[in-house]
C-alpha positions as CSV (number, residue, x, y, z in Angstrom):
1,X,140.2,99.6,104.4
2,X,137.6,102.1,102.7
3,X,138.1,104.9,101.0
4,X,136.2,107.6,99.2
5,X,137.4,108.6,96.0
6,X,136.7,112.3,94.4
7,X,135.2,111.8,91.0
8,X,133.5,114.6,89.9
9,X,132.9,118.4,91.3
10,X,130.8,120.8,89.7
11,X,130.2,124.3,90.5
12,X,126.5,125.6,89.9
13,X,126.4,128.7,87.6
14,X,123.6,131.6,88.0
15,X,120.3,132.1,86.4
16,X,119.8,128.0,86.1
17,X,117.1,126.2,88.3
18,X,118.6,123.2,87.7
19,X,122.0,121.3,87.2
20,X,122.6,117.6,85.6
21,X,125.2,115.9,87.0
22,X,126.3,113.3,83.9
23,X,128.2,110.1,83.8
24,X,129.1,109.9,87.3
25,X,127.5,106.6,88.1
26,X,129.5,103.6,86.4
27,X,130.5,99.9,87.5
28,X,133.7,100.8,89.3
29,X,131.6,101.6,92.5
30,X,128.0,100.1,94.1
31,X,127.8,103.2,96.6
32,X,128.7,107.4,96.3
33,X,128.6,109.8,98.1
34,X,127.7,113.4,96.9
35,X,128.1,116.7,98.9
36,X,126.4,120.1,97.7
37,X,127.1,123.4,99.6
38,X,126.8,126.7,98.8
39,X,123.3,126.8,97.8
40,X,121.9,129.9,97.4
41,X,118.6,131.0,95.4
42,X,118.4,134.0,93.2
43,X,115.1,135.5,94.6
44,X,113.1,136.1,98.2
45,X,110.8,133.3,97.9
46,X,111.5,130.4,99.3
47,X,112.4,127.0,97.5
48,X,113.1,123.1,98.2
49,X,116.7,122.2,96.7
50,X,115.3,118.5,95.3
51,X,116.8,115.6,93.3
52,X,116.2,114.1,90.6
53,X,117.8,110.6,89.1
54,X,119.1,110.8,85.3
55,X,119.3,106.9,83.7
56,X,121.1,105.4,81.7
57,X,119.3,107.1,77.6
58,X,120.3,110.5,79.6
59,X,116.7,111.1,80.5
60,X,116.0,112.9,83.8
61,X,113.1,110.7,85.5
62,X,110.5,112.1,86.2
63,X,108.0,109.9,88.2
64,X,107.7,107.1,90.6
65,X,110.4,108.0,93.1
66,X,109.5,106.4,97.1
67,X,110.4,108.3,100.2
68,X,109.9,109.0,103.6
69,X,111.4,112.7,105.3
70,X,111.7,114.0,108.7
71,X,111.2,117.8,108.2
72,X,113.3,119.6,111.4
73,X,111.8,123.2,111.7
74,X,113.8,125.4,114.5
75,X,110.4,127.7,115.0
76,X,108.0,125.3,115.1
77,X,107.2,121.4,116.0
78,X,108.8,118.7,113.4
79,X,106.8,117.0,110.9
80,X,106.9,114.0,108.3
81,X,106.1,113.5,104.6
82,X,106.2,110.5,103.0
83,X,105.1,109.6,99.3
84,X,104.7,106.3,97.3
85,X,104.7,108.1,93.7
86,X,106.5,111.3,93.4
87,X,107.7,113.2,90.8
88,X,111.2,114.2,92.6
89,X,112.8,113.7,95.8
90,X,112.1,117.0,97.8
91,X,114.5,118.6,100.2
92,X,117.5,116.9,99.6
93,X,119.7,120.0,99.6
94,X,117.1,121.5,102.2
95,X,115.7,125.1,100.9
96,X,117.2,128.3,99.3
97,X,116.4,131.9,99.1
98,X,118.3,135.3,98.0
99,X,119.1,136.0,102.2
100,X,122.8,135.0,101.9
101,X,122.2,132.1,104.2
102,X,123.4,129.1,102.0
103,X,122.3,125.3,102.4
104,X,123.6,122.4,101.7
105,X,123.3,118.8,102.2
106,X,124.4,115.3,101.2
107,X,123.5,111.7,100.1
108,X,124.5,108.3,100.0
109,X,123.2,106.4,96.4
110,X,123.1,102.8,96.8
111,X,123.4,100.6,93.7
112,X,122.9,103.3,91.0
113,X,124.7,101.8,87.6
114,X,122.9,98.5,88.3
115,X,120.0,97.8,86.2
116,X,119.1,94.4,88.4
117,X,118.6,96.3,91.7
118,X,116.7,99.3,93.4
119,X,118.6,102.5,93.4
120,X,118.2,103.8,97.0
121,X,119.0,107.1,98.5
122,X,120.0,108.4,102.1
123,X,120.0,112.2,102.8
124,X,120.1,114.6,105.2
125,X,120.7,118.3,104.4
126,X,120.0,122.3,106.0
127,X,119.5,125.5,105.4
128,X,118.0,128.6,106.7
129,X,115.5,129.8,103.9
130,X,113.4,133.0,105.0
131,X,115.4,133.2,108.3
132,X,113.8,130.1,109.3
133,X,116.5,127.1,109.8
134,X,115.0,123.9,108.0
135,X,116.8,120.3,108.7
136,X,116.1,117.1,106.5
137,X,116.3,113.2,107.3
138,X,115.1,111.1,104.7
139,X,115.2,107.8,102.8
140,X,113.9,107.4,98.7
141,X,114.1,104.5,96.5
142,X,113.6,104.7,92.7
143,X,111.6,101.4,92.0
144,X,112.8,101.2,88.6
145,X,115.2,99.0,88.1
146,X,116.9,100.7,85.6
147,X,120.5,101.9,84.8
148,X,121.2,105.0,86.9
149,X,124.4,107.6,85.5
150,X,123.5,110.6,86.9
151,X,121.2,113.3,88.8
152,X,119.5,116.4,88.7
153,X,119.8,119.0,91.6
154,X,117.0,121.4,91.2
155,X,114.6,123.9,92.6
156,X,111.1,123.5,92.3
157,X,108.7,126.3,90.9
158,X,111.7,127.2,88.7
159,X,113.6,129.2,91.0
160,X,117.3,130.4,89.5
161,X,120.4,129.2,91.6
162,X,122.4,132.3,92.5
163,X,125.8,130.4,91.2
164,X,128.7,129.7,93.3
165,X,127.6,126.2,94.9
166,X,129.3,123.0,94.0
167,X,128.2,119.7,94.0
168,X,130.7,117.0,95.0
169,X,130.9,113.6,93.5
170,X,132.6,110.8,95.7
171,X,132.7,107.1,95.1
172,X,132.9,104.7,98.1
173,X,136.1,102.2,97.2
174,X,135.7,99.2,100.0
175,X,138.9,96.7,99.7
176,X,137.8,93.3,101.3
C-alpha cells in the first residue's frame, strides 16, 4: 500500500518573483510530489512559472539543469525544447499574467536528499497566459549529485506573483 503524505504547503504572497521552498526534502522519502495552483502574475506580460533546485548549504542552483519539454499551444502547432545546460527548468508551473486566468502545475522529484544519485524531475503543468492556453510535458535531471532540500518556484524576467497561490508539498510513503 502507498500513500502520499502532506508535508508542507505554502501560500505565495504578492510583489515576490520568486518563492523558496526549504527543508522539504529529507531521508524519510526517495520520491514527492508537489502541486502549485493558483498562479497568477502581477502584470500584462507574459511569464514562464520555472523551477529551480535549492541543495543542501541553502544555495539555489543555478546552472547545469537537463531537460527535454513538449510545449502544447491551443492556437497554434506544438513544439519541443530541450537543453543540456540550463540555468532553470522552464515551464514547470506553465505561464502567468495579470488576466485572472491562474495556472498551475505539478511534479514528481525523484531521489532529491540523496547525494549518491541524480535528482530527476517529471512535470506537466497549464495555464492560459495572454488568453492563449499553454500545456507542458517535460522531464529534467540535475546532474549534480548533490544533496537536494528544497526548490525555487519563480518567474523569469522578474515578474511579481500576484499572491494567493500555494504550493503543495507531498511525500510518496511506499510500504513493501
Amino acid at each position: 500500500m502507498s500513500a502520499l503524505e502532506l508535508v508542507n504547503t505554502t501560500t505565495i504572497s504578492s510583489g515576490v518573483s520568486s518563492v523558496n521552498v526549504t527543508s522539504v526534502f529529507t531521508a524519510d522519502y526517495e520520491v514527492y510530489k508537489v502541486v502549485g495552483a493558483n498562479f497568477l502574475g502581477a502584470t500584462s506580460t507574459a511569464t514562464g512559472t520555472n523551477l529551480r533546485l535549492i541543495n543542501s548549504s541553502s544555495s539555489v542552483i543555478t546552472d547545469d539543469y537537463m531537460y527535454a519539454q513538449l510545449t502544447m499551444k491551443g492556437e497554434t502547432s506544438f513544439g519541443e525544447n530541450r537543453s543540456e545546460d540550463e540555468d532553470r527548468i522552464w515551464n514547470v508551473f506553465s505561464g502567468i499574467d495579470d488576466s485572472g486566468q491562474a495556472s498551475g502545475g505539478c511534479f514528481w522529484i525523484f531521489n532529491p536528499f540523496s547525494s549518491g544519485n541524480y535528482t530527476w524531475v517529471l512535470y506537466e503543468s497549464s495555464g492560459i497566459p495572454s488568453g492563449n492556453f499553454r500545456g507542458y510535458k517535460g522531464i529534467a535531471v540535475d546532474p549534480n549529485n548533490t544533496s537536494i532540500t528544497g526548490f525555487q518556484v519563480e518567474n523569469n524576467e522578474g515578474v511579481n506573483f500576484n499572491g494567493g497561490g500555494t504550493i503543495q508539498t507531498f511525500g510518496l510513503r511506499v510500504d513493501t
